[in-house]
VEXDOMI-536521 format. One line per 5 residues: number of its first residue (from 1); for each residue x, y, z of N, C-alpha, C, O. Coordinates in steps of 0.2 Angstrom, whole numbers. Layout:
BEGIN
NUM	X:Y:Z:X:Y:Z:X:Y:Z:X:Y:Z ~ ... .
// end
This chain:
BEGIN
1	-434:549:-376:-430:543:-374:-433:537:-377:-440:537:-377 ~ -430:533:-380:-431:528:-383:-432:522:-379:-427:519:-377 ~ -439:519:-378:-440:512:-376:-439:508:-377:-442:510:-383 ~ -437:501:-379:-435:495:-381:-439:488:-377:-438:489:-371 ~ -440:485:-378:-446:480:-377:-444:475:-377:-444:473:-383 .
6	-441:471:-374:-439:462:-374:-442:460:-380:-447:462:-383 ~ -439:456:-383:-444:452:-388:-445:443:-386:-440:440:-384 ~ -451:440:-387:-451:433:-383:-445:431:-385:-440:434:-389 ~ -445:424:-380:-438:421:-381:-440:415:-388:-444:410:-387 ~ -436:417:-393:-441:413:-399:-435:412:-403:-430:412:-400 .
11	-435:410:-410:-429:409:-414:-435:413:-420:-441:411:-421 ~ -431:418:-423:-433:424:-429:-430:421:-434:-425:417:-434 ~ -435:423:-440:-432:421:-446:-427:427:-448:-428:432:-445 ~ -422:427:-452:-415:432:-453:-420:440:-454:-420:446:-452 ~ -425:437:-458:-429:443:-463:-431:448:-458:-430:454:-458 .
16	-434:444:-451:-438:447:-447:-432:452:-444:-433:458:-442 ~ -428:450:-444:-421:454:-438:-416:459:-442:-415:465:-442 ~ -415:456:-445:-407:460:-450:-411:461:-457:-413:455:-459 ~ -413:465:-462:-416:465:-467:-413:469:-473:-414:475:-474 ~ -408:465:-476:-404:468:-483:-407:471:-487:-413:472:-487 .
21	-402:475:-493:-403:476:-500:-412:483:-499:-417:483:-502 ~ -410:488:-493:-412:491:-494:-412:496:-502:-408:493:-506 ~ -415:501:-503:-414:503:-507:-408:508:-506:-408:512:-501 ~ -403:508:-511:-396:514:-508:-398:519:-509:-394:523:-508 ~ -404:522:-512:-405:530:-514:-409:533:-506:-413:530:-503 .
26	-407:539:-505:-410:542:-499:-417:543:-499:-419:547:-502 ~ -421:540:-495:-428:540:-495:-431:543:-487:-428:547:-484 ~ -436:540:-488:-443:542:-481:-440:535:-478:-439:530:-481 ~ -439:537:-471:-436:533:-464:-443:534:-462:-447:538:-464 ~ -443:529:-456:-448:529:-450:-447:532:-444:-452:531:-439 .
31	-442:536:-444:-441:537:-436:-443:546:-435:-442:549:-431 ~ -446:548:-443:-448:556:-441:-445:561:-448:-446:560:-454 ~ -442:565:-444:-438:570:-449:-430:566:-450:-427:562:-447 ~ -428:569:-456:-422:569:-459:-416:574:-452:-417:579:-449 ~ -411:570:-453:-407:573:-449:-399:574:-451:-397:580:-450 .
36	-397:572:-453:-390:574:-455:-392:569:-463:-396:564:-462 ~ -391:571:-469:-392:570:-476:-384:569:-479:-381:573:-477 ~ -380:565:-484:-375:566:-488:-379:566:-496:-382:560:-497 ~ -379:570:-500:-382:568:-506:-379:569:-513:-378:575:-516 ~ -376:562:-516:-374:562:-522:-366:563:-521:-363:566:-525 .
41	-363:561:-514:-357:566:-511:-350:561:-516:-351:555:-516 ~ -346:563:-518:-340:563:-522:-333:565:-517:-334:570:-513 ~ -328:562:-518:-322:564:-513:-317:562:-518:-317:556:-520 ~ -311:567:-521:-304:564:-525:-301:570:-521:-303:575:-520 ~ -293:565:-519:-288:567:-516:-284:573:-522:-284:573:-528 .
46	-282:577:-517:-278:580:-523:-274:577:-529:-270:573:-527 ~ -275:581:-536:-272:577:-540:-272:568:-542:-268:566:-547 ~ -276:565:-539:-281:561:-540:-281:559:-545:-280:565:-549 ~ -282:554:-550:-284:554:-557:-295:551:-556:-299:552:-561 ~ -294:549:-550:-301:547:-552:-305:547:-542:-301:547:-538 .
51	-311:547:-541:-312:548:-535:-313:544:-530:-317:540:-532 ~ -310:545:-523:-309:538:-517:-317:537:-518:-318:531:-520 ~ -322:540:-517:-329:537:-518:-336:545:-521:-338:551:-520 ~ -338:539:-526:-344:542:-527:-352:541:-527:-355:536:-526 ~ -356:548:-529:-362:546:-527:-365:544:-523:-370:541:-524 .
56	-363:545:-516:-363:541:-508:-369:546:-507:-369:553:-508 ~ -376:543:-505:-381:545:-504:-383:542:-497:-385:537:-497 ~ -383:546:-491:-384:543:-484:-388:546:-479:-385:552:-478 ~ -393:545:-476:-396:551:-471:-396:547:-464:-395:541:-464 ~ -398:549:-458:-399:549:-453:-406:552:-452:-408:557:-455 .
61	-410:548:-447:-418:550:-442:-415:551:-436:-409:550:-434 ~ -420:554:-434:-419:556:-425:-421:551:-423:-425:547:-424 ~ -415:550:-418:-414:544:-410:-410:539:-416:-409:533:-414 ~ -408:540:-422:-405:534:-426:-398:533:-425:-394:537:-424 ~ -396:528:-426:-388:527:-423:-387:522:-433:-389:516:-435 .
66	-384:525:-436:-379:522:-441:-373:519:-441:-369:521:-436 ~ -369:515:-446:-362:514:-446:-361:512:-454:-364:509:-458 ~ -356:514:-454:-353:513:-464:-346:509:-461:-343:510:-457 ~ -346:503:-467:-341:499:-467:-339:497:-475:-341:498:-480 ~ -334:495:-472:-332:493:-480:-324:492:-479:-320:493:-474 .
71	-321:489:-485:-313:485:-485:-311:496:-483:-313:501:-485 ~ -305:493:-480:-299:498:-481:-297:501:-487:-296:496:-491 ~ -296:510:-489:-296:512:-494:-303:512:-495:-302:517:-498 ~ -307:511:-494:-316:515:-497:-313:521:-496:-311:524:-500 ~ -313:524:-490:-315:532:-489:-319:531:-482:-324:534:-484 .
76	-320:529:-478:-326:529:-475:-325:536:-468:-329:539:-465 ~ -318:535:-467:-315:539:-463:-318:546:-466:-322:550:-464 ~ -314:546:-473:-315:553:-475:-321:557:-477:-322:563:-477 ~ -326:551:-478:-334:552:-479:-334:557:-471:-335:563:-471 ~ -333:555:-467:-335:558:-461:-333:563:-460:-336:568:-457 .
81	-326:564:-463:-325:571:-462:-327:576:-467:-325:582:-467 ~ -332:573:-472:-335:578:-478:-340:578:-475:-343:583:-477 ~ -344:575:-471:-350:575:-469:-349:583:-464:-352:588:-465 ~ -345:581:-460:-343:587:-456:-340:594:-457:-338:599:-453 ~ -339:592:-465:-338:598:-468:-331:601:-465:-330:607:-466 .
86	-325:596:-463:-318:599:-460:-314:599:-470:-311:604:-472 ~ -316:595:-475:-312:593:-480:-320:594:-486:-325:592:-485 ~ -319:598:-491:-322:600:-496:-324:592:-501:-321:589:-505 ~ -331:592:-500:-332:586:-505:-331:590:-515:-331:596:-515 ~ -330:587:-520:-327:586:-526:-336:586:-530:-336:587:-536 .
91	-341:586:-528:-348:584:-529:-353:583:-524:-351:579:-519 ~ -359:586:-525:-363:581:-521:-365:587:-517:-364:593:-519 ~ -367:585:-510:-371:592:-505:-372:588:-499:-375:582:-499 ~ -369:592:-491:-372:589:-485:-377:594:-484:-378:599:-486 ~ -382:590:-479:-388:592:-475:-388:592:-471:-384:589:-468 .
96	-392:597:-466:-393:598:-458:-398:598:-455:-396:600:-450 ~ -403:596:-454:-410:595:-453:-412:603:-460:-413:609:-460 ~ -411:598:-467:-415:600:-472:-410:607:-475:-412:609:-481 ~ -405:609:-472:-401:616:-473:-395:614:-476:-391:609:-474 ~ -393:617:-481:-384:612:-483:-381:615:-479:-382:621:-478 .
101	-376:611:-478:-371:614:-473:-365:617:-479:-366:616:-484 ~ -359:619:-477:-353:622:-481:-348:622:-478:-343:621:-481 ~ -349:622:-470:-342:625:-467:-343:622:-458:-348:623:-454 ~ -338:619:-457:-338:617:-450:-344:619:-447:-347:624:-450 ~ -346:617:-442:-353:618:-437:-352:614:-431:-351:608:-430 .
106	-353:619:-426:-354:612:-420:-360:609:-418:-360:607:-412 ~ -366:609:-423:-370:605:-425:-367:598:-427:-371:593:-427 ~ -362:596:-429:-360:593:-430:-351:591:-429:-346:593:-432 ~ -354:586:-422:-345:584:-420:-343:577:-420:-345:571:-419 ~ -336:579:-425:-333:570:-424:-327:569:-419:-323:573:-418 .
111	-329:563:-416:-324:559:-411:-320:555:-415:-322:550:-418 ~ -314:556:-415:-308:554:-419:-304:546:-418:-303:546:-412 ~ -303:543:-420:-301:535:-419:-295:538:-414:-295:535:-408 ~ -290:543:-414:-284:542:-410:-289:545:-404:-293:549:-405 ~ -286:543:-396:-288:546:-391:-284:555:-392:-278:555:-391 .
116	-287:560:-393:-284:564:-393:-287:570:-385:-292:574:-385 ~ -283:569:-381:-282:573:-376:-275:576:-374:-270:573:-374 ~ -276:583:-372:-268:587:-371:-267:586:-362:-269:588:-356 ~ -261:580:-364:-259:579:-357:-257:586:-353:-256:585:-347 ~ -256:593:-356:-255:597:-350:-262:600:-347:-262:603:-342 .
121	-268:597:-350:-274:599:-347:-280:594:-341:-282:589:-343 ~ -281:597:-337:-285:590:-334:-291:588:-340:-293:591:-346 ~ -294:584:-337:-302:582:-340:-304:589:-341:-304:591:-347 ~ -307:591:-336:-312:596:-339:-308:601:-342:-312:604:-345 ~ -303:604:-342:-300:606:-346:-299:606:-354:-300:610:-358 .
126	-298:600:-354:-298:597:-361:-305:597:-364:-305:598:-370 ~ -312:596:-360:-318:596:-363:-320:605:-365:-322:608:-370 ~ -317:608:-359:-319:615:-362:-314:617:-366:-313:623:-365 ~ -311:615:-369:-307:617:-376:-310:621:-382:-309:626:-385 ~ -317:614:-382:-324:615:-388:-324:620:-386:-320:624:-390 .
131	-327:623:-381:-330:631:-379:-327:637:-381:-330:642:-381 ~ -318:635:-382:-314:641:-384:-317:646:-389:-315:645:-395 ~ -321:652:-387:-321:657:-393:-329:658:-393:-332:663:-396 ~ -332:653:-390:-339:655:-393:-342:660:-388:-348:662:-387 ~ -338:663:-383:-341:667:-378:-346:665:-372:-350:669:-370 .
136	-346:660:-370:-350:657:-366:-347:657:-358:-342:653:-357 ~ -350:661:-353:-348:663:-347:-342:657:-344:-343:651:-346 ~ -339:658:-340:-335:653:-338:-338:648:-334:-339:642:-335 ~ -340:652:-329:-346:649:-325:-351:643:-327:-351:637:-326 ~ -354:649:-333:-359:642:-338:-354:636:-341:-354:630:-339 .
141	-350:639:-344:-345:633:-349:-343:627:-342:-344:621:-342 ~ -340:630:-337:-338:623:-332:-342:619:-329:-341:614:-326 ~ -348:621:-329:-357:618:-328:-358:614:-334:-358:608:-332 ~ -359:615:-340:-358:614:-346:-353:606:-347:-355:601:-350 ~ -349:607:-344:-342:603:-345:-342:597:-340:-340:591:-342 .
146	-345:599:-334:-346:593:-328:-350:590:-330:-350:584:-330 ~ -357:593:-331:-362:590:-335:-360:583:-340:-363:578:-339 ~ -357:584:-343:-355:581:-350:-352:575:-347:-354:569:-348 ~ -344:578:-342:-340:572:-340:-345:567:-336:-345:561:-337 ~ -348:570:-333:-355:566:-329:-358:560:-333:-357:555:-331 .
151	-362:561:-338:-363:559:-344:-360:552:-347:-362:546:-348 ~ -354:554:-346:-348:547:-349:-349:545:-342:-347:539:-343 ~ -349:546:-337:-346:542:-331:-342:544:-328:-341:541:-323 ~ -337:550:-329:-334:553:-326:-334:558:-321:-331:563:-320 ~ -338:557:-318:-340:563:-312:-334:562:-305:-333:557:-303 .
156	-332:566:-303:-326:567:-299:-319:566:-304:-313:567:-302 ~ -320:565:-307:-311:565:-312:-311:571:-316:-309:570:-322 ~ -314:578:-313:-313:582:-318:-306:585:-317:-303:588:-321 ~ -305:585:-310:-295:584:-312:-289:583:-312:-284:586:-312 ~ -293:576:-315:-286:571:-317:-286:572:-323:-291:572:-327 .
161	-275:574:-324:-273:573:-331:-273:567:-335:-273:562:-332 ~ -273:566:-342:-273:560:-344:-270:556:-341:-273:551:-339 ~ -262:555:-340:-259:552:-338:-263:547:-332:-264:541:-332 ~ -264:551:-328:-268:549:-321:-275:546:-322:-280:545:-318 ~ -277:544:-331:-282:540:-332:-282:535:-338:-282:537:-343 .
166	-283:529:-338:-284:525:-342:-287:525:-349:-291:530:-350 ~ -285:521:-356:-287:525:-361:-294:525:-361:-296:530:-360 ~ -300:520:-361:-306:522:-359:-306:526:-358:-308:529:-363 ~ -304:530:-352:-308:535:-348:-304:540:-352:-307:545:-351 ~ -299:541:-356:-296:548:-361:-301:548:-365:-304:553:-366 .
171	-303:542:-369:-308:541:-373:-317:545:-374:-320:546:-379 ~ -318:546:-367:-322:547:-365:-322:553:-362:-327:555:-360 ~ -318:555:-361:-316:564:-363:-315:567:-367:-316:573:-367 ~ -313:563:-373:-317:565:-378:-323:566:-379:-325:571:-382 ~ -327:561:-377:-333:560:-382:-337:566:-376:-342:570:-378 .
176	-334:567:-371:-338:572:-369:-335:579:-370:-338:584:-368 ~ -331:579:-373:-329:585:-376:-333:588:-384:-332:593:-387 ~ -336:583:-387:-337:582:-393:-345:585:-392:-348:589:-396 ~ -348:580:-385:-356:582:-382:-355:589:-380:-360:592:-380 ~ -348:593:-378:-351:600:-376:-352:605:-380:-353:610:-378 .
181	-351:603:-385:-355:608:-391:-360:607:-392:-363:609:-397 ~ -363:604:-388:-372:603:-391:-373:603:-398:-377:606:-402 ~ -368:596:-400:-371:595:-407:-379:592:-407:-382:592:-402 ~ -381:589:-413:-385:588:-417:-383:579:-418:-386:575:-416 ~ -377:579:-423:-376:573:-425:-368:572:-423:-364:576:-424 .
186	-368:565:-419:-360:564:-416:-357:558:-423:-360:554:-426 ~ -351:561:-425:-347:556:-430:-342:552:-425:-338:554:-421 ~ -343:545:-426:-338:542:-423:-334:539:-427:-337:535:-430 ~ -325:541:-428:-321:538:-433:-317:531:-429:-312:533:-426 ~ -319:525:-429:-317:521:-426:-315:522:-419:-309:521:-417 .
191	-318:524:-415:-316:528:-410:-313:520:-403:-308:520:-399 ~ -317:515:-405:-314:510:-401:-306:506:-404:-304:501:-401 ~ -304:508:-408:-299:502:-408:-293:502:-406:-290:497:-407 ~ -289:509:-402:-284:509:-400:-285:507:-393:-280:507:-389 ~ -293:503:-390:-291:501:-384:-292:494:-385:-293:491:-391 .
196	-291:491:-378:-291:483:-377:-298:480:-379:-302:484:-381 ~ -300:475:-379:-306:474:-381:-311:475:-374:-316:479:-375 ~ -310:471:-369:-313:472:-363:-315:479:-362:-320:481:-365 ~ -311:483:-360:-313:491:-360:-316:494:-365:-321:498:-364 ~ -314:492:-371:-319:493:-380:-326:491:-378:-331:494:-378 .
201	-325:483:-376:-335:480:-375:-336:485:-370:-341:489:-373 ~ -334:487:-364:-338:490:-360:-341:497:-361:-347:499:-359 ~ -336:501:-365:-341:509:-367:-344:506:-373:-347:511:-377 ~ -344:497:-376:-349:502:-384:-353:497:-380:-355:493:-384 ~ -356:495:-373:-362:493:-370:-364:500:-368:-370:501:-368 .
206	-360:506:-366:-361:511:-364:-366:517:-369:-370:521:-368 ~ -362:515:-375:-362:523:-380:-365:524:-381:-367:530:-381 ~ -373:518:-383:-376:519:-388:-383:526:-381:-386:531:-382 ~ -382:520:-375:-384:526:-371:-383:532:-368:-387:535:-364 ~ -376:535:-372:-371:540:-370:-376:546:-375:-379:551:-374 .
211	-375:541:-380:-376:544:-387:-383:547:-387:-384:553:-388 ~ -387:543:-386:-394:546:-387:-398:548:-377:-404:547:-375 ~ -393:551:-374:-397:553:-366:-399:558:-367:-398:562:-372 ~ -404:559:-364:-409:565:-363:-405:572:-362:-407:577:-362 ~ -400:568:-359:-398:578:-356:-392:578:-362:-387:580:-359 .
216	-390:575:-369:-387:579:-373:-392:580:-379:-398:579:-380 ~ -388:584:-382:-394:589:-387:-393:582:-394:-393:585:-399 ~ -392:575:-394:-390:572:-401:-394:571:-401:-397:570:-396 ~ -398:570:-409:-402:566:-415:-399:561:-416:-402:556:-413 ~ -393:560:-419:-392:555:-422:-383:553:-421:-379:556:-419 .
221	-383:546:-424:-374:548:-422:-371:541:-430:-375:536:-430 ~ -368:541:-432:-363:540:-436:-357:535:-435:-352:538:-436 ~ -357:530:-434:-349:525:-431:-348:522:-440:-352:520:-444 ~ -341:525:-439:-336:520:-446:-331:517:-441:-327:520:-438 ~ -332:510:-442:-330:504:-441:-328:497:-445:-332:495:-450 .
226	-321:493:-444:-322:487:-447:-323:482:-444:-323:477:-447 ~ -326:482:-436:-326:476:-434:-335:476:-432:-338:479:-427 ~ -337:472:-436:-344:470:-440:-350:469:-431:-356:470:-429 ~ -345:466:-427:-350:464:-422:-351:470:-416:-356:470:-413 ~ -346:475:-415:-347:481:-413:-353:483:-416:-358:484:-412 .
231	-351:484:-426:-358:487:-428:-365:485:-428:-370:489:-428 ~ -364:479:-427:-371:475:-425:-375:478:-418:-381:480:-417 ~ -369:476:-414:-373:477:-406:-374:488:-409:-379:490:-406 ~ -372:490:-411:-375:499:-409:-378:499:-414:-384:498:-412 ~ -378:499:-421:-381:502:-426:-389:500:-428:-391:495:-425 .
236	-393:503:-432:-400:502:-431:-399:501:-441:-402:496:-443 ~ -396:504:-444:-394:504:-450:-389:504:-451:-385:506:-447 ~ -385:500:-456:-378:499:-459:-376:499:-467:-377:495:-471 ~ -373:506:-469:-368:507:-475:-365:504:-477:-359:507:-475 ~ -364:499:-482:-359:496:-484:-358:499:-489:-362:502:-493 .
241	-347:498:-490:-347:503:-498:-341:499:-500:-337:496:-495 ~ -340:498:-505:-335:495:-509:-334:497:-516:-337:501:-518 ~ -329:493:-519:-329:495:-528:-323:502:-527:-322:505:-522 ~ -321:502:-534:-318:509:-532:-318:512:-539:-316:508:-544 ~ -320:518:-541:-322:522:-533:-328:518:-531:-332:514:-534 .
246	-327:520:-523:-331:517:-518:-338:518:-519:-339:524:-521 ~ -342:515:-519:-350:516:-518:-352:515:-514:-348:513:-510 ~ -360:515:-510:-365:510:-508:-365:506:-511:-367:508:-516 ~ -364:498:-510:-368:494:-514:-373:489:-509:-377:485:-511 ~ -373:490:-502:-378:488:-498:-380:491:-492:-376:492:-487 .
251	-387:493:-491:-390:495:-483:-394:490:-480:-400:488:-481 ~ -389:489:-476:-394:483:-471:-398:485:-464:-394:489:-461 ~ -405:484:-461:-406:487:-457:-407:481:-452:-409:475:-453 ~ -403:483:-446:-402:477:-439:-407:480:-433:-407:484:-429 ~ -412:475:-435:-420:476:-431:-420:472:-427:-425:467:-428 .
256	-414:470:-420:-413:467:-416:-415:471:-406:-413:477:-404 ~ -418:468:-403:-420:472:-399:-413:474:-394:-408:470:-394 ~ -413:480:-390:-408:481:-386:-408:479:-380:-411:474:-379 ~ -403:481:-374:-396:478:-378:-396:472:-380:-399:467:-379 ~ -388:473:-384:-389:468:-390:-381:464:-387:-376:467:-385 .
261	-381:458:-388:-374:453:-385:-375:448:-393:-379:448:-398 ~ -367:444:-391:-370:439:-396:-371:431:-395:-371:426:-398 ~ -373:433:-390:-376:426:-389:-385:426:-391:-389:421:-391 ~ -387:433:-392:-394:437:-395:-394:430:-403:-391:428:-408 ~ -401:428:-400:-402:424:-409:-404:431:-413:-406:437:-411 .
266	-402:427:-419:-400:432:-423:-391:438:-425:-389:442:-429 ~ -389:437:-419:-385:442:-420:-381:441:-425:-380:444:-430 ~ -379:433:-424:-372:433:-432:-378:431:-436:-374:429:-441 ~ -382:431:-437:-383:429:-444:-384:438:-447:-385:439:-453 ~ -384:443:-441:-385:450:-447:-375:451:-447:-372:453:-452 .
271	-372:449:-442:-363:447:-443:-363:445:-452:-361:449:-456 ~ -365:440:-454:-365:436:-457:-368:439:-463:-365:437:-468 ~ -374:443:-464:-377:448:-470:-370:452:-471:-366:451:-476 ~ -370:456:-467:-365:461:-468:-358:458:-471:-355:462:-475 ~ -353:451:-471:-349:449:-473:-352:450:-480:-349:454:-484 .
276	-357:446:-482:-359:444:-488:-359:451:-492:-356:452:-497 ~ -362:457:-490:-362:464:-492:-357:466:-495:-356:468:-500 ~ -350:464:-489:-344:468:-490:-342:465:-498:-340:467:-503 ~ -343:459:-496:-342:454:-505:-344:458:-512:-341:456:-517 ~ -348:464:-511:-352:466:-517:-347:471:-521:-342:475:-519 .
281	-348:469:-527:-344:476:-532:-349:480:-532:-348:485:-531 ~ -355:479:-533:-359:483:-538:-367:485:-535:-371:480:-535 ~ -371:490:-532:-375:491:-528:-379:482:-528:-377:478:-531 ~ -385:481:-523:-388:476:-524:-397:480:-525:-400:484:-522 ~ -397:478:-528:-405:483:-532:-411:476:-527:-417:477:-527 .
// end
């Protein structure tokens, strides 16, 4: 569990809080071992004449929360799902705590921008879906399952069908569907933007402690996002990618203490790196 420490009530210079133009090649982080790795990764659409993004080099530390942004059309969506290995990258190699990965894993789960829940199933129904096939006692899997909705805050709605709950709360059967594989690394594909903003602010005050609780098996988690102050308030690190094909051309690290609002000094001025980023054609050395 990750402690977090007030910081005096002071005015920080930019340098000290939000800290640009790291280096875009994959190195030694601070927070331990490597956890989810993308290296040298390339993406072209079939028959393509040239590729949505290349050389995309990106890794994740344990208890780390990242996010990749960039104009529409980068690929940032599709990054995610080559990371998760659903769609074959064209070049390049994923990692898994140091192993390449090839082929789906539920080490690695992403949560999808559409709420997708099957309205003929309750809640927990819908989380034990992951479970279909891996053999895990029924008994265990609906333990397993409660656990998880627990987790997001849903405890007692394990048999309400979607209809009979608000999108937040479908949202959030997800993401507890996503935790019942005991992944390693959670992919978030825009996961807030089909809700209202109020209910959106209140689970991304929630996720980042969804994300990283003790009673889930996650390292690390991944949000592809366009709206810059979401990524502020969760991310510890920020991908930006532009140019086409897409690149890195900046990693900004947001060294503001948690939780994070924006009335926080410093918040928009890492808001405000981050636009200046998206501006870039070409890596920032």
């Amino acid at each position: 569990m990750r402690i977090y420490i007030s910081a005096p009530a002071m005015w920080f210079k930019r340098s000290a809080i939000c800290l640009a133009s790291e280096s875009t090649m994959v190195g030694p982080g601070t927070r331990g071992s490597t956890v989810l790795e993308g290296r040298d990764i390339a993406y072209s659409y079939p028959g393509a004449t040239k590729p949505v993004f290349a050389d995309i080099n990106l890794f994740t530390k344990v208890d780390e929360f990242i996010a990749v942004v960039g104009p529409t059309g980068t690929g940032k969506s599709t990054l995610l799902r080559v990371l998760a290995q659903l769609i074959p990258q064209a070049a390049g190699k994923v990692f898994l705590d140091g192993v390449e990965v090839t082929r789906p894993s539920p080490k690695i789960s992403l949560v999808h921008q559409s709420i997708a829940t099957f309205p003929w199933m309750t809640a927990l129904d819908n989380v034990k879906l992951v479970l279909a096939g891996t053999g895990m006692d029924e008994q265990e899997a609906v333990a397993l399952c409660k656990k998880m909705l627990s987790v997001v805050g849903l405890q007692g709605f394990e048999g309400y069908y979607p209809k009979e709950m608000s999108g937040g709360m479908r949202q959030r059967v997800a993401i507890a569907r996503a935790l019942a594989a005991s992944p390693e690394v959670l992919l978030l594909d825009e996961p807030f933007v089909h809700l209202d903003e109020l209910t959106a602010n209140e689970i991304r005050k929630e996720v980042y402690d969804l994300v990283f609780n003790p009673a889930t098996t996650l390292k690390s988690a991944v949000l592809v996002s366009h709206n810059l102050h979401e990524v502020v308030q969760l991310a510890d690190r920020v991908y930006i990618m532009n140019s086409s094909p897409a690149i890195i051309v900046d990693i900004v690290k947001i060294d503001l203490p948690r939780p994070r609002t924006e009335r926080d000094s410093g918040f928009l001025d890492c808001v405000d790196e981050l636009y200046k980023g998206l501006n870039l054609k070409t890596a920032k050395s």
